[in-house]
N, C-alpha and C positions, 0 to 999 in steps of 0.2 A: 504494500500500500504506500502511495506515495502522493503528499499534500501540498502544493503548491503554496508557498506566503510569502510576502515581500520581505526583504532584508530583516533582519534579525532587529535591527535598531532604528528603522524606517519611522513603524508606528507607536514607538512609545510613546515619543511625546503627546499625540495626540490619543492615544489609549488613556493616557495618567490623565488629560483636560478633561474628558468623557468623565470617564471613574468619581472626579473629583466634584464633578457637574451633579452627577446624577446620586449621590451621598443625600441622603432625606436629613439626617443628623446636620447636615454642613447647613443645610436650606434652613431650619431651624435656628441653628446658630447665627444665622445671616439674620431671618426673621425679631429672634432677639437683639442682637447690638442694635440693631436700626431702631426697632423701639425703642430701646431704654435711651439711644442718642437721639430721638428726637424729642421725649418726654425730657433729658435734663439741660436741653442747650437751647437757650433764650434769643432767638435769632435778631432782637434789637441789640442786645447786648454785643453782638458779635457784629452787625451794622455799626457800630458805636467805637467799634476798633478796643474793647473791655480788654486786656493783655489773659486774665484772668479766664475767661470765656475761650479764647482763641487756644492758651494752653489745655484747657480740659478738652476742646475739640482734640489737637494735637494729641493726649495721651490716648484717649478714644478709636482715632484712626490707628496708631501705634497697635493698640490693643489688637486691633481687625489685621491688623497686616501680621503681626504676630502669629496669630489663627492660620491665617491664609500660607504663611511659610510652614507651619507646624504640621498640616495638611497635605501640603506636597511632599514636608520631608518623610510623612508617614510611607505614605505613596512608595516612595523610591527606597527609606532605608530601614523601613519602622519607626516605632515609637518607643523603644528601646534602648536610646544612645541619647548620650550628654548633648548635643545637639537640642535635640527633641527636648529632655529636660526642658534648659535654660528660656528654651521659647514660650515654655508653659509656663515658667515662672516671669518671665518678661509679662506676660497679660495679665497675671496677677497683680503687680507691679502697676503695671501701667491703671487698670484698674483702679486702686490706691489712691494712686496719682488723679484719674479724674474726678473721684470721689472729693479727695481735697479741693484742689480750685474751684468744680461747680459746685461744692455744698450743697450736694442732692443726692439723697439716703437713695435713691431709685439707682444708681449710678452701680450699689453693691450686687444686685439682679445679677451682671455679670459675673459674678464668683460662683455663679450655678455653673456656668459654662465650663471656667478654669476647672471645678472641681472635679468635673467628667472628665477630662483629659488629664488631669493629673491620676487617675487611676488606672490608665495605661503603661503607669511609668512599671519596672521590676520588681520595685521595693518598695511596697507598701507602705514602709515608715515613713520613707521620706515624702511622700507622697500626703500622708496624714500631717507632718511636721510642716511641709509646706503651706496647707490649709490652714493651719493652726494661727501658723505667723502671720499669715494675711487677714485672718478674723482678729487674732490679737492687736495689729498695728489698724485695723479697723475701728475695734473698740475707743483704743489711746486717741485716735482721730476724733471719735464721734464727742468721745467725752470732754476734749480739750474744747470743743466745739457748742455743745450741749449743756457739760455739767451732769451732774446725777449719774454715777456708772452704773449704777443698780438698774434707774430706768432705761440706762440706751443697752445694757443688756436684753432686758427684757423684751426692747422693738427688736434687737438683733435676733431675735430665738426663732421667728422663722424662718429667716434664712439660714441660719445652721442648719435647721431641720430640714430645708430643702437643697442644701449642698449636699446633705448626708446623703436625700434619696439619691440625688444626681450623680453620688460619686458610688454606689451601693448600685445604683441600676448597670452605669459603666462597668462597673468592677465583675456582675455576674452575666453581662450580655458578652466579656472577655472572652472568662472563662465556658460562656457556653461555644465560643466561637474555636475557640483551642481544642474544644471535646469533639467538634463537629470535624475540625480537619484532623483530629487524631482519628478520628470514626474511619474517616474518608479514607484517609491512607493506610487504615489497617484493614478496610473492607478490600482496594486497589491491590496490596498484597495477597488476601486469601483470592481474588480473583483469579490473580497473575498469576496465583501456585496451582489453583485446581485447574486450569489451561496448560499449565505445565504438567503435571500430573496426568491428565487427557492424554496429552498428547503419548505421554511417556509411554503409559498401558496400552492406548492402542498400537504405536510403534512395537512394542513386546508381543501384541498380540497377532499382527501381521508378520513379524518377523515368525515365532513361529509355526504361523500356519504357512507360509512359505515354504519353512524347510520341512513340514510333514509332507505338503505336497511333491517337493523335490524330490523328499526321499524314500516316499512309500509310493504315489502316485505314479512318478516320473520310474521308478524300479520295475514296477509291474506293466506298466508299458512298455520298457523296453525289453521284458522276457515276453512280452506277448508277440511284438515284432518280431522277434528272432525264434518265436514257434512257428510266425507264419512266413518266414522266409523258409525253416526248413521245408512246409508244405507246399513251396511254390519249387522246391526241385526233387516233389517226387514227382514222376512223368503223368502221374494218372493226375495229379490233381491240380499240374500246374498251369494248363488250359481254361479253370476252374474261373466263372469271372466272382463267384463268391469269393474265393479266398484272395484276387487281387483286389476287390474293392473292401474286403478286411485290411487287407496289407497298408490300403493307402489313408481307411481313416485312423489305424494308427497313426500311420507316421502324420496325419492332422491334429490328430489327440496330443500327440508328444508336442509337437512345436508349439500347440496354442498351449499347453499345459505350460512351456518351458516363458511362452511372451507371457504368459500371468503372473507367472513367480518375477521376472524381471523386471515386470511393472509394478510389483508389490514391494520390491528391493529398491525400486528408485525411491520408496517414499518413507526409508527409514530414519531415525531419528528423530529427534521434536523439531516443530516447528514453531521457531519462537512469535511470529506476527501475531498471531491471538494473545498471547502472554501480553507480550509488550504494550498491546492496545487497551488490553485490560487493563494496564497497569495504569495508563495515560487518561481512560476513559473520565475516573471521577475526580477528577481536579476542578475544579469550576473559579472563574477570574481569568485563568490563564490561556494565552494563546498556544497551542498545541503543536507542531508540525511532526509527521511521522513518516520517515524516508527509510524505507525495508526491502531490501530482496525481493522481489516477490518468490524467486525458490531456494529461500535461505531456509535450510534445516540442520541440524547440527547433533551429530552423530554420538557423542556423548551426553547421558543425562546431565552427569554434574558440572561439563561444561555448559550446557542450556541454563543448569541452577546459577552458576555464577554470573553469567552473562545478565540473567533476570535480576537480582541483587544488586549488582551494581549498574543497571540502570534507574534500576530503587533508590539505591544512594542518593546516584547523582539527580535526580529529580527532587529529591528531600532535601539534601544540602541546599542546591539551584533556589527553591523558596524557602527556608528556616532562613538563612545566611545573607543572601541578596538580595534579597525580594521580587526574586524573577516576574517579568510579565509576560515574556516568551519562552520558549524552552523549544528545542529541534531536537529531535532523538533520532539516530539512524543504526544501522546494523547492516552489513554489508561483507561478501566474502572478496580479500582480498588474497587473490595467488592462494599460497596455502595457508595462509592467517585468515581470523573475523576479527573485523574491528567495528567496534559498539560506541557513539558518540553523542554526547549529551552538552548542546549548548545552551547558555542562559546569557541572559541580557542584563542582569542585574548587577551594581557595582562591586567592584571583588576589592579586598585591602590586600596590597603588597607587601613583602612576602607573602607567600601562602602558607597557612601551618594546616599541618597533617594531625586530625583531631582523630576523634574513633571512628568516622566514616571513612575517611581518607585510607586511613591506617587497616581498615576493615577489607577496602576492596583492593589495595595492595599487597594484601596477605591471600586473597583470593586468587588474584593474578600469580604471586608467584607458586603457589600450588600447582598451579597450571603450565608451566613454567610461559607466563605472558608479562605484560607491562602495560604500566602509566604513563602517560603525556598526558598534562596541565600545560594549558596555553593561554595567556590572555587575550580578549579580543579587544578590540578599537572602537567606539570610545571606551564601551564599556562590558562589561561580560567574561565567560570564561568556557573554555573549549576542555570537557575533560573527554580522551577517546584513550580506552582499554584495547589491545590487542594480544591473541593469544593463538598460538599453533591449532588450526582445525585437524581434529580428532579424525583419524580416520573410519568409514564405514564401517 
């Protein structure tokens, strides 16, 4: 099977504007800061040239752009790196900030937002510690401002309680998100193996009904021929058109019998195209391309196992790591090697370290006695292609 798609890094960028467009959560978030910026910004005051006004605009917009980088860097790197971090705590910040100059309690509304994204971060704590500090330099704000801690407490209680839901829905919409593609990729696995297994049994099973035919079938034909050769030189019966139209659908019986066993030899070993497609099938997000022999079979089980495996790797690395939005897999008999290739689009950090995938399918290879090549691609991505001596039939 073989998928035709434009260059590997053609449509990202416009994949990532798509993705980032059609987020129901982003459009919300958009829906909120407009609100709360139009409810706290006095548009005479800001006619009036107010310095005051124009910086709480200033920290507002800061805020929105903050969002909007945090959003694409999820996109491309996750929401998992200092990066990401700091931007989340910029909008908190900023936030803060507009809260002070416009002196409008509506301003805090925005810490819903922050609090959701701050629940993507790793660490929980810091994530809780973050919120904590921005409701505390909140509080110190309202009350330098107000007076009475006890009462601007008090107004403050729903919004904590409504950061909590906000960061408490993030926190298990995550985790149900993490369970879904552990689901996924542990269902793609038992697919890929019972395809592999299919194939296996039935290979087993064709191979030996082949050789019973070969060698009971094909035996008893050929003592039959050679009873009826002796009968075509006794004189009496060699005139006989019985026994030459015997004579001749043996020797039909043998040769069809002998193109069945050969056609049934040509289709040993597994065939890994069902596996691999299996494997590729439930991935959802990603663009897919699948470039396969069409009579690639491979003569040894536990090289067909390896070969599946570490295209499993390499798909799993490709998104845990990168954050691939394309992936190309091929599988291809070259001369007397296969080589199996899994590219991603997503950005790689130089050097490459060899973790327990890496390390996993490099130990599979050299069982095999095959090899790794890691290659970087341009601008961005990485070429991992395994090659290993095809087994003979």
């Amino acid at each position: 099977m073989t998928v035709d798609v434009l260059p590997i890094h053609s449509r990202r960028f416009a994949s990532q504007c798509v993705e980032v467009c059609r987020s129901p959560l982003n459009w919300v978030a958009a829906a909120t800061w407009l609100a709360v910026t139009l409810i706290v910004l006095e548009p005479a005051r800001l006619r009036a040239g107010d310095l005051t006004e124009w910086a709480g605009l200033a920290a507002l917009l800061s805020m929105w752009l903050a969002y909007l980088l945090l959003v694409w860097n999820a996109r491309r790197e996750g929401a998992e790196n200092l990066r990401a971090e700091m931007l989340m705590v910029l909008q908190g910040f900023a936030v803060l900030l507009a809260d002070y100059w416009l002196a409008e309690g509506q301003t805090s509304i925005l810490l819903i937002v922050v609090a959701g994204q701050l629940m993507h971060l790793p660490q929980r704590r810091r994530a809780v510690a973050w919120l904590l500090l921005f409701n505390l330099l909140m509080l110190v704000s309202w009350t330098a401002r107000l007076g009475h801690p006890a009462q601007v407490l008090l107004w403050m209680m729903p919004m904590l309680a409504f950061q909590a839901f906000s960061a408490l829905t993030s926190h298990y919409h995550l985790r149900a998100e993490q369970t879904r593609d552990a689901l996924a990729a542990a269902n793609a696995e038992l697919l890929a193996t019972q395809c592999l297994l299919e194939q296996s049994a039935r290979a087993g099973e064709r191979l030996a009904l082949s050789r019973e035919l070969h060698d009971v079938a094909g035996h008893k034909l050929t003592a039959l021929k050679l009873h009826l050769r002796r009968l075509t030189r006794d004189s009496q019966l060699a005139d006989r058109e019985e026994v030459r139209i015997s004579s001749e659908l043996a020797d039909e019986m043998l040769a069809d019998l002998r193109g069945v066993v050969s056609g049934m030899r040509r289709h040993d070993g597994a065939d890994l195209r069902e596996s691999l497609q299996a494997l590729a099938r439930p991935i959802p997000g990603v663009s897919f391309a699948l470039q396969l022999d069409p009579d690639l079979r491979v003569a040894d089980v536990a090289q067909a196992e390896a070969l599946l495996r570490i295209a499993q790797e390499g798909i799993t690395n490709a998104l845990r790591h990168a954050r691939s939005q394309t992936l190309r897999l091929s599988c291809r008999r070259d001369g007397a090697q296969i080589e199996l290739c899994v590219e991603s689009d997503g950005p790689v950090a130089m050097p490459i370290h060899f973790g327990n995938g890496l390390t996993g399918i490099q130990e599979r290879l050299q069982a095999l006695d095959g090899e790794l090549h890691l290659q970087p691609l341009t601008p961005s991505g990485l070429r991992l292609c395994a090659r290993l001596p095809d087994a003979p039939a």
